[in-house]
DRENDO-1510 file (C-alpha; in Angstrom, 1 decimal, always signed):
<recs>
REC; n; res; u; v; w
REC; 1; UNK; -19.4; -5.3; +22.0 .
REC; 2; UNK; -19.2; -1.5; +22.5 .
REC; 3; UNK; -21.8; +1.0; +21.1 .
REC; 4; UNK; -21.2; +3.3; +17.8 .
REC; 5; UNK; -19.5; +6.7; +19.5 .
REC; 6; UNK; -21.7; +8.9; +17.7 .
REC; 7; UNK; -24.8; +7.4; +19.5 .
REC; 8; UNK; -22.6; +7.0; +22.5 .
REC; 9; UNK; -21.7; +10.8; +22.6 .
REC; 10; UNK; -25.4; +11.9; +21.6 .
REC; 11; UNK; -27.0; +10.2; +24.7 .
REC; 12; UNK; -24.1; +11.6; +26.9 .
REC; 13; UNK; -25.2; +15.4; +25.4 .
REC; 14; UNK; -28.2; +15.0; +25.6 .
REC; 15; UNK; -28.4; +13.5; +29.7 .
REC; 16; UNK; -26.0; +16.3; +30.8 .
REC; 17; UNK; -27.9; +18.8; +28.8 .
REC; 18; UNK; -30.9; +17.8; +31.0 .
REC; 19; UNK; -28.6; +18.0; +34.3 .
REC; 20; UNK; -27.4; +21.3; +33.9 .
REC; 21; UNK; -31.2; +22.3; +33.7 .
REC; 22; UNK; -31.9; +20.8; +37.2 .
REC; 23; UNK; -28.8; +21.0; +39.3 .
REC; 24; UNK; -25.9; +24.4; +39.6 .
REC; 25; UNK; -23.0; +23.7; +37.2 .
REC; 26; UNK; -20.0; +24.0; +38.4 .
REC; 27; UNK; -15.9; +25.3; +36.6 .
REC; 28; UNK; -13.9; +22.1; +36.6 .
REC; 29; UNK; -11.2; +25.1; +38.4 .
REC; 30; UNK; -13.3; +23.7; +42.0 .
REC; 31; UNK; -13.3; +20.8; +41.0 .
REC; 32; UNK; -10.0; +18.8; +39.6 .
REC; 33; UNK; -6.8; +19.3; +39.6 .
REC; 34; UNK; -4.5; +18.9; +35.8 .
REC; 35; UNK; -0.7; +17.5; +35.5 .
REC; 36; UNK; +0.7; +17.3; +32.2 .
REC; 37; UNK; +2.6; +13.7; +31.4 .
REC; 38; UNK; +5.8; +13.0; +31.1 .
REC; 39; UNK; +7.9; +12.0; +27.7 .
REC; 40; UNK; +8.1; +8.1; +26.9 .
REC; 41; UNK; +10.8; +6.8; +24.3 .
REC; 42; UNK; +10.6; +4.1; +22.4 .
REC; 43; UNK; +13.4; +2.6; +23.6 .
REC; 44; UNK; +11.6; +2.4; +27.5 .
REC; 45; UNK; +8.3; +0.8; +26.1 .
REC; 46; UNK; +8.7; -2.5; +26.0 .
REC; 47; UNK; +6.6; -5.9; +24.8 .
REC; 48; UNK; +6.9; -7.4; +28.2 .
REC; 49; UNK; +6.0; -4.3; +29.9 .
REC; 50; UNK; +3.3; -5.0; +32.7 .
REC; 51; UNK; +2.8; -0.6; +33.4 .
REC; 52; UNK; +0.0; +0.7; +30.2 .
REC; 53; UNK; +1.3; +3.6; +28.4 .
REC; 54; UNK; -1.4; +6.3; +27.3 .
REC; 55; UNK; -0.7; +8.6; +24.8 .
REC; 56; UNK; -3.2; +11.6; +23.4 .
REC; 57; UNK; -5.3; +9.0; +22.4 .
REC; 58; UNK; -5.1; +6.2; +24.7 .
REC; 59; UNK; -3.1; +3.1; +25.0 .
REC; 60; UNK; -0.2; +3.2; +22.6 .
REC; 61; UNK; +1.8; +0.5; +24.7 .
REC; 62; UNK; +3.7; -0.7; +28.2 .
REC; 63; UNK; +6.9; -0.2; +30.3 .
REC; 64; UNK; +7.9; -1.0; +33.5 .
REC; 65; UNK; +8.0; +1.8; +35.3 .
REC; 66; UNK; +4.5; +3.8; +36.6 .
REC; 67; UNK; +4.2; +7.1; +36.4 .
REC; 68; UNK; +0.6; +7.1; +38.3 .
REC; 69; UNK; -0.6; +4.7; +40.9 .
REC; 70; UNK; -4.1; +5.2; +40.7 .
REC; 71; UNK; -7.0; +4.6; +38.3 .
REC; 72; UNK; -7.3; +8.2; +36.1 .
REC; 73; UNK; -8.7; +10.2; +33.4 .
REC; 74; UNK; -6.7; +11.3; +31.0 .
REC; 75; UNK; -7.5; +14.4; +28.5 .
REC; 76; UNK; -5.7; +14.4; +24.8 .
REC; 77; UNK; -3.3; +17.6; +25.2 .
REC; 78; UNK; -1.4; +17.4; +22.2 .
REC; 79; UNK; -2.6; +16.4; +18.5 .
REC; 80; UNK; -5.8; +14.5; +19.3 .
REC; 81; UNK; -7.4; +16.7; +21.6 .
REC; 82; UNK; -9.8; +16.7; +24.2 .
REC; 83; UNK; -9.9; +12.9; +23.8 .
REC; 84; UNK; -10.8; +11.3; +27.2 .
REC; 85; UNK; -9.8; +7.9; +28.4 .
REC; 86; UNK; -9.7; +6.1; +31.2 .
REC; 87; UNK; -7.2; +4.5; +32.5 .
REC; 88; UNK; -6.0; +1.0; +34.6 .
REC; 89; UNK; -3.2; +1.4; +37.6 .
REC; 90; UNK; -0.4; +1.5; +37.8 .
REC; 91; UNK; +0.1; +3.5; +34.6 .
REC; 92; UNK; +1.8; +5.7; +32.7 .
REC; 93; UNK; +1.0; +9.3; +31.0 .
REC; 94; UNK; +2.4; +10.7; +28.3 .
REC; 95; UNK; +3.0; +13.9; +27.5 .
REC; 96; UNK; +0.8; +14.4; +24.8 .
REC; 97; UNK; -1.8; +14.0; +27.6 .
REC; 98; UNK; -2.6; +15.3; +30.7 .
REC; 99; UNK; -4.5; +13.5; +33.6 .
REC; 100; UNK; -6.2; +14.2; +36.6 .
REC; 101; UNK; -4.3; +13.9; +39.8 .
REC; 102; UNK; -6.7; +15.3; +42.5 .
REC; 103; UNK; -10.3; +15.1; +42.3 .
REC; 104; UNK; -12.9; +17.0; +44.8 .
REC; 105; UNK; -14.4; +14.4; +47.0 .
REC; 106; UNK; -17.8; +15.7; +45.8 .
REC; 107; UNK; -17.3; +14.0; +42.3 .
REC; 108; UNK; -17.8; +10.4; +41.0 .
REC; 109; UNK; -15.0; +9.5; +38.7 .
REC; 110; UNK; -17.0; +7.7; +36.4 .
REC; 111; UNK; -19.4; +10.5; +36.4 .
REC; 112; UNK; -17.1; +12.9; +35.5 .
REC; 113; UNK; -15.3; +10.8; +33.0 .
REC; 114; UNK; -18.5; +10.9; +30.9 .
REC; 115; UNK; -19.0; +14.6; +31.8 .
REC; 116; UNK; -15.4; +15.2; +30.1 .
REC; 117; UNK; -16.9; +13.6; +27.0 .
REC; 118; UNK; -19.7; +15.6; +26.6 .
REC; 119; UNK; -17.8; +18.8; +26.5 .
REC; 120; UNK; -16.3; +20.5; +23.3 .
REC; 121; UNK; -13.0; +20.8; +24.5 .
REC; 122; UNK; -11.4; +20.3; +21.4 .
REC; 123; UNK; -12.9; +23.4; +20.3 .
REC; 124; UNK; -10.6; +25.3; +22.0 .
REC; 125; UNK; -7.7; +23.5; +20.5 .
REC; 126; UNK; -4.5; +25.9; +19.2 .
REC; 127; UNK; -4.4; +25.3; +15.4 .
REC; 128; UNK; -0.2; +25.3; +14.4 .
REC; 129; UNK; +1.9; +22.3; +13.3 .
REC; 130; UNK; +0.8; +20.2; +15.7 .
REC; 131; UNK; -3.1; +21.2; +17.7 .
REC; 132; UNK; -3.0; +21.8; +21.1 .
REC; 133; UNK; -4.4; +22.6; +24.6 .
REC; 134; UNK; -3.6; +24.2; +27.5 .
REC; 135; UNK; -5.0; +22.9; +31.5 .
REC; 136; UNK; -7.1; +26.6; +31.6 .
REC; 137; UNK; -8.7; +25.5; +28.1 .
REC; 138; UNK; -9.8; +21.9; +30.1 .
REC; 139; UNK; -10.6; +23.9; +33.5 .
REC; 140; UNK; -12.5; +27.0; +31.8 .
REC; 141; UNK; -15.2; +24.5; +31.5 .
REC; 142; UNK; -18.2; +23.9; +33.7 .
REC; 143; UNK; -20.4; +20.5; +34.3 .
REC; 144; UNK; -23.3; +20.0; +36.5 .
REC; 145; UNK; -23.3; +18.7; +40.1 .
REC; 146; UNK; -25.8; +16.7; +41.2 .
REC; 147; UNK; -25.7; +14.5; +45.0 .
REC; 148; UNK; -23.1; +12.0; +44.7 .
REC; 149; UNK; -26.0; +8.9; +44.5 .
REC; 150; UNK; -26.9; +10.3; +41.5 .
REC; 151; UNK; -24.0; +10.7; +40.1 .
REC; 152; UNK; -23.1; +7.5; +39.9 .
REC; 153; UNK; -26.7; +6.2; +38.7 .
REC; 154; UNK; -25.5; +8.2; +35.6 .
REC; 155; UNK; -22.2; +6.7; +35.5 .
REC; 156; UNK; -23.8; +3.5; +35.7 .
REC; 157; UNK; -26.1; +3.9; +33.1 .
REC; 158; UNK; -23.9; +5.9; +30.5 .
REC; 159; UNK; -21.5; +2.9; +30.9 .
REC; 160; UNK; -23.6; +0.3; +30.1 .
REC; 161; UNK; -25.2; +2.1; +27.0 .
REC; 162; UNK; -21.9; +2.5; +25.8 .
REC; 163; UNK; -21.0; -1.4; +26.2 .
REC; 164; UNK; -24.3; -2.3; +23.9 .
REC; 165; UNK; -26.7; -2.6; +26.6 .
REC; 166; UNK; -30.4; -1.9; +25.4 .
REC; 167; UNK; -31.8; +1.5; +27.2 .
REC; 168; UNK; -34.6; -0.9; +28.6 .
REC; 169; UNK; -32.0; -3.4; +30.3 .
REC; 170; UNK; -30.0; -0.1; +31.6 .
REC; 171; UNK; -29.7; +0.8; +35.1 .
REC; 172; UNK; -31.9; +3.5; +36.1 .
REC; 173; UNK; -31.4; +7.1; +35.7 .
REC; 174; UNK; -32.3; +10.0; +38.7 .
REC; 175; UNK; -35.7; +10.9; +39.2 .
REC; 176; UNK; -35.3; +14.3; +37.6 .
REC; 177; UNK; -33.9; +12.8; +34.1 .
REC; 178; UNK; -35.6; +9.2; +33.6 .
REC; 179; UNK; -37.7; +10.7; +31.2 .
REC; 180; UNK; -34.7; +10.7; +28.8 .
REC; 181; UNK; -34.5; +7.1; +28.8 .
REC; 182; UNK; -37.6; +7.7; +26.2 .
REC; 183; UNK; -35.1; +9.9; +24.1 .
REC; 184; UNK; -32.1; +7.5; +24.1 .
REC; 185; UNK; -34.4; +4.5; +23.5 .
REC; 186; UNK; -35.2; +6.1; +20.1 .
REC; 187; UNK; -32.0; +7.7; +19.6 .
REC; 188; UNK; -30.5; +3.6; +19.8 .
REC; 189; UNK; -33.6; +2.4; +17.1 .
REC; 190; UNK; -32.9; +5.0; +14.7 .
REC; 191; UNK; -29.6; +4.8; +14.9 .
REC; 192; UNK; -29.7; +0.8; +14.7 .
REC; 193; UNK; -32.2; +1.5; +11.7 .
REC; 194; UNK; -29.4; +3.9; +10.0 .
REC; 195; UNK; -26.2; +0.9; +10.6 .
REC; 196; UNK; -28.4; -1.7; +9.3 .
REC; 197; UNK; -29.4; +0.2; +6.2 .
REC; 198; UNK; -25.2; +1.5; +5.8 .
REC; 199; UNK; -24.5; -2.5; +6.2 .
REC; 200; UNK; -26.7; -3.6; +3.5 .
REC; 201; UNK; -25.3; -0.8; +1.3 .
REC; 202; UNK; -21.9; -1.8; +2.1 .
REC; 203; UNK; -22.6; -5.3; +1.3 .
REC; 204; UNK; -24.3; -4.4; -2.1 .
REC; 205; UNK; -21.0; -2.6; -3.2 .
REC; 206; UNK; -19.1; -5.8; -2.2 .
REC; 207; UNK; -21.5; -7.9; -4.3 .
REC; 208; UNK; -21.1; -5.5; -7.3 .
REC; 209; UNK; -17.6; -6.0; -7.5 .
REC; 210; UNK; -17.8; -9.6; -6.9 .
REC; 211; UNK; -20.2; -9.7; -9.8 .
REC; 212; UNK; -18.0; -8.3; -12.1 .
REC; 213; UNK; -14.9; -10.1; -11.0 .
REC; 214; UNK; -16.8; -13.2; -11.0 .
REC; 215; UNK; -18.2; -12.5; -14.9 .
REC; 216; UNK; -14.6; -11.4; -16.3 .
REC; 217; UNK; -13.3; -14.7; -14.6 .
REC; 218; UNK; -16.0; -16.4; -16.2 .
REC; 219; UNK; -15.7; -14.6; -20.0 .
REC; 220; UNK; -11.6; -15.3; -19.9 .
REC; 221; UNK; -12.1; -19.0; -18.8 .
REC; 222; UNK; -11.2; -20.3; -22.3 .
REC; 223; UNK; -8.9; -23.0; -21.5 .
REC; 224; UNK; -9.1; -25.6; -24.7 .
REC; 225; UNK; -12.0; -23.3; -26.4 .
REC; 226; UNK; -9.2; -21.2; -27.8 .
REC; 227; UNK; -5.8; -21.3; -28.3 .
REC; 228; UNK; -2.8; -19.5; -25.6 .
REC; 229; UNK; -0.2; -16.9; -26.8 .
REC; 230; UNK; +2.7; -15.7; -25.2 .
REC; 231; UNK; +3.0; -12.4; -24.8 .
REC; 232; UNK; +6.2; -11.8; -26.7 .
REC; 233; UNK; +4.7; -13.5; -29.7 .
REC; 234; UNK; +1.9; -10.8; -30.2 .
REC; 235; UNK; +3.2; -7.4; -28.6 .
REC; 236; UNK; +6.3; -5.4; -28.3 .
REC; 237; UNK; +6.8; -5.3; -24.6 .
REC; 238; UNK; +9.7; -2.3; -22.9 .
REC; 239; UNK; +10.7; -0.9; -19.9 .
REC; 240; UNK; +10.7; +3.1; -18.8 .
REC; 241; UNK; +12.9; +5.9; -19.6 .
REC; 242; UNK; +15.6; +6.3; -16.6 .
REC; 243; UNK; +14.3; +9.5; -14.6 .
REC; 244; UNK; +17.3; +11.1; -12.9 .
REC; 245; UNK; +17.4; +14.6; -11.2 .
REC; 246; UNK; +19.9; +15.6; -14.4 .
REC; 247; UNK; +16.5; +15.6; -16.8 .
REC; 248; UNK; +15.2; +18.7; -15.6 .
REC; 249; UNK; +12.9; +20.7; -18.3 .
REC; 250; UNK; +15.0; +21.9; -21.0 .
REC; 251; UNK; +14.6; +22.8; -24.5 .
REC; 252; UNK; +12.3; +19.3; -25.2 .
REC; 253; UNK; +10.3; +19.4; -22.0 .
REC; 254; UNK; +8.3; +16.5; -22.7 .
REC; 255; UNK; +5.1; +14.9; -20.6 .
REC; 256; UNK; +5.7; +11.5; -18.8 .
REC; 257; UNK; +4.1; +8.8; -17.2 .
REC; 258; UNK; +5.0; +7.3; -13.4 .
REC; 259; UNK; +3.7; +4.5; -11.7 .
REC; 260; UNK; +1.5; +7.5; -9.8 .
REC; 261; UNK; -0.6; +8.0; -13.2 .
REC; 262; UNK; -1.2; +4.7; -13.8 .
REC; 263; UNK; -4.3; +4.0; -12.1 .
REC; 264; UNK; -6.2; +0.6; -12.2 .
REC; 265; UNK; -7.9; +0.4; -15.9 .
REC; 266; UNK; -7.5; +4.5; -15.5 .
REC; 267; UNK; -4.6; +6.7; -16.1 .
REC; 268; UNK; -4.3; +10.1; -14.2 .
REC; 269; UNK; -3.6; +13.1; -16.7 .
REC; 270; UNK; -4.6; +16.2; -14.4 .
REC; 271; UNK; -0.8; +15.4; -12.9 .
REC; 272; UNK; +1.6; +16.8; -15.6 .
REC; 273; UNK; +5.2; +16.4; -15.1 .
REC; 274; UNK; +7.7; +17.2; -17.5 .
REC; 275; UNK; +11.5; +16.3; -18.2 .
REC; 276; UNK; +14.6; +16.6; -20.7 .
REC; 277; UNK; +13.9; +14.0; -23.5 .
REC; 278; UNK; +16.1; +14.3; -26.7 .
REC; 279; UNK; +14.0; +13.6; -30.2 .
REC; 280; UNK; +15.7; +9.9; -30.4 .
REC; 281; UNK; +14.7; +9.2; -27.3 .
REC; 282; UNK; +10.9; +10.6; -27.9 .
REC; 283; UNK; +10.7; +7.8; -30.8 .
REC; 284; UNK; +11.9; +5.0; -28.3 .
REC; 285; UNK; +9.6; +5.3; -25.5 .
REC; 286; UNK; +7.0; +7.4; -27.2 .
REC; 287; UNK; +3.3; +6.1; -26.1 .
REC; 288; UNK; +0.7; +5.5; -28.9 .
REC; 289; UNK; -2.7; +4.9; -28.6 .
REC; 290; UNK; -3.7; +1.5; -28.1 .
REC; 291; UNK; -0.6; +0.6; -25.6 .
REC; 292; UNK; -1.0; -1.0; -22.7 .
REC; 293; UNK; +0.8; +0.0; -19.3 .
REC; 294; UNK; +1.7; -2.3; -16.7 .
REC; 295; UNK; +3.2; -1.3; -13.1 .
REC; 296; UNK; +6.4; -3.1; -12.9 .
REC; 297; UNK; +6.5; -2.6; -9.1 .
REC; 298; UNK; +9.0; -1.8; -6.3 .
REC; 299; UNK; +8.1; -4.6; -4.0 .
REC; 300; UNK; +4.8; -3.6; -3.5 .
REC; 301; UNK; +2.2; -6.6; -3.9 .
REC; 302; UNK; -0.6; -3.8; -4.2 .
REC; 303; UNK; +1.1; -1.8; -6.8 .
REC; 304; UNK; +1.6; -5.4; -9.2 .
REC; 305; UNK; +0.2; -6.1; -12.1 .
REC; 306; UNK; -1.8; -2.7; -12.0 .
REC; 307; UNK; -2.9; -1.9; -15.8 .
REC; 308; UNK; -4.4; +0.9; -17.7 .
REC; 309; UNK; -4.7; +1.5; -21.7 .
REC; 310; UNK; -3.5; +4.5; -23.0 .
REC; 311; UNK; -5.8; +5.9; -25.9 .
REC; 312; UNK; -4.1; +8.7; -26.5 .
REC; 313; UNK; -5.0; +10.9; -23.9 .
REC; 314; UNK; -1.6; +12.9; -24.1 .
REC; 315; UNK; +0.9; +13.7; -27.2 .
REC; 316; UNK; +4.3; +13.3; -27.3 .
REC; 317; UNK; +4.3; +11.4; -24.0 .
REC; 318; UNK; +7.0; +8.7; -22.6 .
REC; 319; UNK; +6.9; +6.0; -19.8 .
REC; 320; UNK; +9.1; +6.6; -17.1 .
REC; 321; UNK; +10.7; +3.3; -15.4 .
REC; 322; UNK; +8.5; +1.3; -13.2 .
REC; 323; UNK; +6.0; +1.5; -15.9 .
REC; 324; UNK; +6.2; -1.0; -18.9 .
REC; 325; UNK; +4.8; -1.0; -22.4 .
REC; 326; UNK; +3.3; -3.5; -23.4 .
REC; 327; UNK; +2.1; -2.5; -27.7 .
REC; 328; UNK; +0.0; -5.5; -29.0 .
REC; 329; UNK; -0.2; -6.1; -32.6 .
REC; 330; UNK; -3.8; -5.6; -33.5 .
REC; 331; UNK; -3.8; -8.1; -36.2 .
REC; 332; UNK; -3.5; -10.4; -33.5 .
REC; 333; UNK; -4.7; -9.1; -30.3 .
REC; 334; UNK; -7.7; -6.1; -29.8 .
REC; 335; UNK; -5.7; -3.6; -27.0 .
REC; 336; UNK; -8.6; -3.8; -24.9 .
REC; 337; UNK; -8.8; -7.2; -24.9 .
REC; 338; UNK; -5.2; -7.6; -23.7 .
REC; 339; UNK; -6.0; -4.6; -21.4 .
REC; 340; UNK; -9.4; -6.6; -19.7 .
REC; 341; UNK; -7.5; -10.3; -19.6 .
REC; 342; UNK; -4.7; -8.5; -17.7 .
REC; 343; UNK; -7.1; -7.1; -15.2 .
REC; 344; UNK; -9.2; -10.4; -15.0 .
REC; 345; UNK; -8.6; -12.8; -12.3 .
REC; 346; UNK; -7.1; -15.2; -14.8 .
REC; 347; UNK; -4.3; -12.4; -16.1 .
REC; 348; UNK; -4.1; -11.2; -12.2 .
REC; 349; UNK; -3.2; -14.4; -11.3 .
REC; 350; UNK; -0.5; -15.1; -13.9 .
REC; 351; UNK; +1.2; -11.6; -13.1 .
REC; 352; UNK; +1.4; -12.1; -9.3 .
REC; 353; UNK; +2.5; -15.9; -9.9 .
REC; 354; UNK; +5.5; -14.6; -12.0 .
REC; 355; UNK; +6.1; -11.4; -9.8 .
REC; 356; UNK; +7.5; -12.9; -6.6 .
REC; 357; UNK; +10.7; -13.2; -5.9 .
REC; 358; UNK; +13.1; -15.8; -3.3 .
REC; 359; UNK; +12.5; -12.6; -1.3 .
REC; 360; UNK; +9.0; -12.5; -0.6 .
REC; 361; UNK; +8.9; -9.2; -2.4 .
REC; 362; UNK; +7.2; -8.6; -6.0 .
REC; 363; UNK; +8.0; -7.1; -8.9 .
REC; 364; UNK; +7.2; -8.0; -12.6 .
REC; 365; UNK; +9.9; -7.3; -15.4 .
REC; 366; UNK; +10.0; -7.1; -19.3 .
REC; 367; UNK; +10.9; -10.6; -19.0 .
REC; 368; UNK; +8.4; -11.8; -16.9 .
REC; 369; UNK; +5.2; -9.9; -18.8 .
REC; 370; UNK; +6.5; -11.5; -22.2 .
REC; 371; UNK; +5.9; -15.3; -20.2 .
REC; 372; UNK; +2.4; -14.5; -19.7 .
REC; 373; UNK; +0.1; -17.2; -22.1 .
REC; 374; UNK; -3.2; -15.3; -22.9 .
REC; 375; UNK; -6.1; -17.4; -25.1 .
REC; 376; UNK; -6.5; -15.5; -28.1 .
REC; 377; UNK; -9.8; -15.7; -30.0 .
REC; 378; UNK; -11.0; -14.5; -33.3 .
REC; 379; UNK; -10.9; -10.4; -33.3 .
REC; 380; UNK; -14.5; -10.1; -33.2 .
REC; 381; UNK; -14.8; -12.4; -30.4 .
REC; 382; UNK; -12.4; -10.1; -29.1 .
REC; 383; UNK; -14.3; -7.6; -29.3 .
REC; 384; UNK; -17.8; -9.4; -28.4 .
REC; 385; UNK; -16.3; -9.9; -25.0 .
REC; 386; UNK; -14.7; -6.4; -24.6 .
REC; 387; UNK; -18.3; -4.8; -25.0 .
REC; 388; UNK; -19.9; -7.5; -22.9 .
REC; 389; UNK; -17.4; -6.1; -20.0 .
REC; 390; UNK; -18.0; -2.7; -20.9 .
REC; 391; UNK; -21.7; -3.1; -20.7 .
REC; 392; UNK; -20.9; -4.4; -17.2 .
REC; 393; UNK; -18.9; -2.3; -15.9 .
REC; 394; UNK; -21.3; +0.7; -17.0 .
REC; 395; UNK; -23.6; -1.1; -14.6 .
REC; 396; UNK; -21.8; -1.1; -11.7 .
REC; 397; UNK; -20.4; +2.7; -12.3 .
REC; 398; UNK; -24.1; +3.2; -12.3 .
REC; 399; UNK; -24.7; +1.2; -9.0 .
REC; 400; UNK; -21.6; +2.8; -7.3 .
REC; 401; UNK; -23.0; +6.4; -8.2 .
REC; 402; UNK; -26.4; +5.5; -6.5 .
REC; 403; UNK; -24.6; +3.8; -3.4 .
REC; 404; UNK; -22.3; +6.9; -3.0 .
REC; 405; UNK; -25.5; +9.1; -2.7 .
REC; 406; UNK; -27.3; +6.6; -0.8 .
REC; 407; UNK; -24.2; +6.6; +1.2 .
REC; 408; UNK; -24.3; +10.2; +1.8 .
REC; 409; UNK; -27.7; +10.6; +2.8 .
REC; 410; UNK; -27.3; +8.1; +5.4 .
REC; 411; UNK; -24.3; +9.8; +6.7 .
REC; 412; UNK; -26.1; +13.0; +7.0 .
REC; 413; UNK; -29.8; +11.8; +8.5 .
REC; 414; UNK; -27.9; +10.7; +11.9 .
REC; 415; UNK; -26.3; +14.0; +12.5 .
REC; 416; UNK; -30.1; +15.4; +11.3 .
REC; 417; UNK; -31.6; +12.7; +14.1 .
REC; 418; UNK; -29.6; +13.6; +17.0 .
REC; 419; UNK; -30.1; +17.3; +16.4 .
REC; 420; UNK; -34.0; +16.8; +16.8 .
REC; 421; UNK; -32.8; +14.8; +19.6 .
REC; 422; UNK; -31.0; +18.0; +21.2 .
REC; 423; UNK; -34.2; +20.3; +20.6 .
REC; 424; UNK; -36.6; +17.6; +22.5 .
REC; 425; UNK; -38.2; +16.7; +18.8 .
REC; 426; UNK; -37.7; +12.6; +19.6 .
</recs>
């Protein structure tokens, strides 16, 4: 199991940082030779293909044919720049890359593969559509050049710390830079420290959401307490207004509302879009406070059964296709009641049971939404349960708000940890 990058990359600064203090540095000009790849079509990489293809960022696939015999390093030219890799023979280089075919006889590859790393290449990357670097940015560069045998002790060492292996079951370092063994040792437990404590948040989010999935499965399990309804029965269910280019802005610009707005249990109103919608049409699909919107899909299994109520937030508003209306009777049904059993695991289930098609695709219709059953109890149990959720789900806003700055200051105290690192503060 390989090590985080970050740490990876912070003990590879920090070793050559401490070589270029002890032995001459040296322009990569003296020391390599660049050749840009060559273009690779689709239609010449192939499954069966025994030859690796690497691309700016590494292998992106195999042909048949070699462009390079020999085990190489290869430097991201175009779009992800400056990333090093290195690569198996035969192979073949793309030419979003470029690679090094001649290497001075006084350099290790491995060394010098971890040398590329530690450099800030990408600095010097061209900013247009696409980022970009030239050979001179690569070969403007200089890295330290210490006796071959100690060259490769790095190599060694940088190699297996970047596999997982503990600093005290590393290989040894040269003479002149052991000392740094002390440095990455407690670069590795702080930084185990920080992945641990970023797990445990992680995993603490999860369980939130479990927690409230789990409780809304558990307050809509009312099989036999309370009797079912179908849909049709208890609201007024309709599709969207067609949206063709024709209904440009006119003289009844009117606000609508896409599948893009309706978020889950949320709908997005710092989006306005506006088309033609005559007055009769305004009183058909008009949206009133209280209705409930349900993605009718395009295929999508993510975009099904995704629900928000509207409460107003916008006047003189219509549903645009895609998006259905589902208007409860309130004698009958609380709107967020409906809203919260369609978003429960129960109500999930039912939409995604009655959205897929022979096809394998999804998508719900008018049809479908009016066949879902949903248990209705007395309005005030209704509305018991709709405030039980609500007190719920105020919890976990809460608990996400604390994780997202917990989750922030973690992300910013290993940055803070290596740059201590870098002044000699560890």
């Amino acid at each position: 199991m390989g090590r985080a990058s970050n740490t990876t990359n912070a003990a590879i600064k920090i070793i050559f940082n401490e070589l270029s203090s002890h032995y001459p540095v040296k322009s990569l000009h003296m020391l390599i030779k660049l050749t840009n790849g060559k273009s690779m079509t689709k239609s010449r990489m192939v499954a069966g293909g025994t030859v690796p293809v690497y691309g700016a960022n590494g292998l992106i696939g195999a042909t048949t044919c070699p462009l390079v015999l020999e085990p190489t390093i290869t430097i991201g030219r175009v779009g992800s720049c400056g990333e090093i890799n290195m690569t198996s023979a035969p192979a073949w280089i793309t030419d979003n890359a470029m690679w090094i075919s001649n290497i001075s006889d006084k350099i290790n590859r491995e060394y010098l593969y971890f040398a590329l790393k530690g450099l800030p290449i990408a600095e010097s990357a061209k900013i247009a559509a696409m980022p970009s670097i030239s050979q001179n940015n690569v070969l403007s560069e200089g890295i330290p050049c210490p006796p071959l045998e100690d060259q490769v002790k790095v190599g060694i060492f940088l190699e297996e710390f970047s596999q997982g292996v503990s600093v005290e079951n590393c290989s040894p370092l040269p003479i002149l830079i052991q000392h740094q063994r002390r440095t990455v040792a407690r670069i590795e437990e702080l930084a185990a420290k920080i992945e641990e404590a970023q797990k445990l948040r992680r995993q603490a989010a999860e369980e939130a959401e479990g927690l409230a999935g789990s409780y809304a499965k558990e307050m809509f399990d009312l099989d036999g307490k309370y009797p079912k309804n179908l849909i049709e029965k208890i609201c007024v269910v309709r599709g969207g207004i067609q949206k063709s280019s024709a209904r440009i802005p006119g003289a009844n610009p009117r606000r609508y509302i896409t599948v893009a707005h309706v978020q889950r249990n949320w709908i997005d109103i710092n989006d306005p879009r506006y088309f033609e919608v005559s007055d009769e049409e305004l009183e058909r699909w008009r949206l009133m406070k209280g209705d409930v919107l349900v993605i009718e899909g395009n295929g999508s299994a993510e975009q099904i059964g995704r629900t928000a109520l509207f409460r107003g937030e916008i006047e003189d508003c219509v549903h645009q296709n895609h998006v259905i209306r589902v208007r409860p009777d309130q004698n009958e049904i609380v709107p967020e009641y409906l809203n919260a059993y369609l978003n429960s695991p129960p109500g999930q289930a039912q939409m995604r049971e009655r959205s897929r098609t022979t096809s394998g695709l999804f998508n719900l219709s008018v049809g479908r939404i009016k066949s879902i059953e949903v248990p209705v109890p007395p309005l005030d149990e209704q509305r018991r349960i709709v405030a039980r959720l609500d007190e719920l789900q105020a919890q976990v806003d809460r608990l996400k708000k604390h994780q997202v700055r917990t989750a922030e200051e973690l992300d910013a105290l290993l940055p803070a940890v290596l740059e201590r690192a870098f002044r000699g503060e560890l």
